[in-house]
N, C-alpha and C positions, 0 to 999 in steps of 0.2 A: 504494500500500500504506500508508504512511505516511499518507495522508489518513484513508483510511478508520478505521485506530487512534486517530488523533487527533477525530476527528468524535464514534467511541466515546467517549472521555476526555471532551470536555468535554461529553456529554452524560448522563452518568454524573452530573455534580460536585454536591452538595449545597449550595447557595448561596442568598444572598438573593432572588437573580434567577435565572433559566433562562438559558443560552448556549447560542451555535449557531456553527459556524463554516461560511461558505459561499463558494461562486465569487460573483466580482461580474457583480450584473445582466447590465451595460454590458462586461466585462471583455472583452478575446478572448484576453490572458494566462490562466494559471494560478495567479494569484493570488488569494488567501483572506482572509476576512475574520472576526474573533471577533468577535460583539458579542452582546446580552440577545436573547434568544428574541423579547420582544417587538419591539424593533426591526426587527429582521427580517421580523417578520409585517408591521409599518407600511411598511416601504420596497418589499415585496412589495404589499402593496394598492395604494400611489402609483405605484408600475412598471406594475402592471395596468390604473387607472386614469388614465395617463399623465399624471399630476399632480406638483409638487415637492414632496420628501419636506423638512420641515420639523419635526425634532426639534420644537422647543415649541409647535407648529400640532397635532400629532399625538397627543400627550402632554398636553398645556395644563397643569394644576397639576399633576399626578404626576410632571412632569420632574424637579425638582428630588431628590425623596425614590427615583425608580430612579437618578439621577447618583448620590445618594450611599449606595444601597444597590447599586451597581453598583462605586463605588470601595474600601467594604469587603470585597467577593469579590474583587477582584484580588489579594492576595497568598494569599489560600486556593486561586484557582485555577492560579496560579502554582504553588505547591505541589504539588495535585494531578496537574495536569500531567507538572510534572518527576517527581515519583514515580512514577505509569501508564507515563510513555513508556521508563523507566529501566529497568525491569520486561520491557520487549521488545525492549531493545536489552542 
């Protein structure tokens, strides 16, 4: 239940970048992960093409400007989070 609200939430958020929260690949826990929409998609393609996901291989010169439009959403998303999930609890 709480996944699903939360998937909502940070899919909602209005940010420099797009997030996504998912199960890992590899995982056999229940464990989640937040990161940029795009990441997601890239560690998705290197999963499917059983290749190693390499941040700045993937990315090449954009890394740098999503790292740091990626570090100015954290405390917006931070925020909206805590707000959303406050809101159903």
């Amino acid at each position: 239940m709480y996944q699903n609200e939360l998937e909502k939430c940070v899919g909602i958020f209005k940010g420099r970048q797009k997030w996504t929260i998912f199960r890992s690949f590899k995982s056999r826990n229940e464990n989640y992960l937040l990161t940029l929409q795009s990441v997601f998609w890239k560690m998705k393609e290197c999963e499917k093409e059983n290749r190693l996901y390499i941040e700045k291989k993937e990315f090449s010169k954009n890394w740098k400007n999503i790292c740091d439009e990626a570090i100015e959403d954290i405390p917006h998303l931070t925020e909206h989070i805590r707000t959303y999930m406050s809101k159903l609890f």
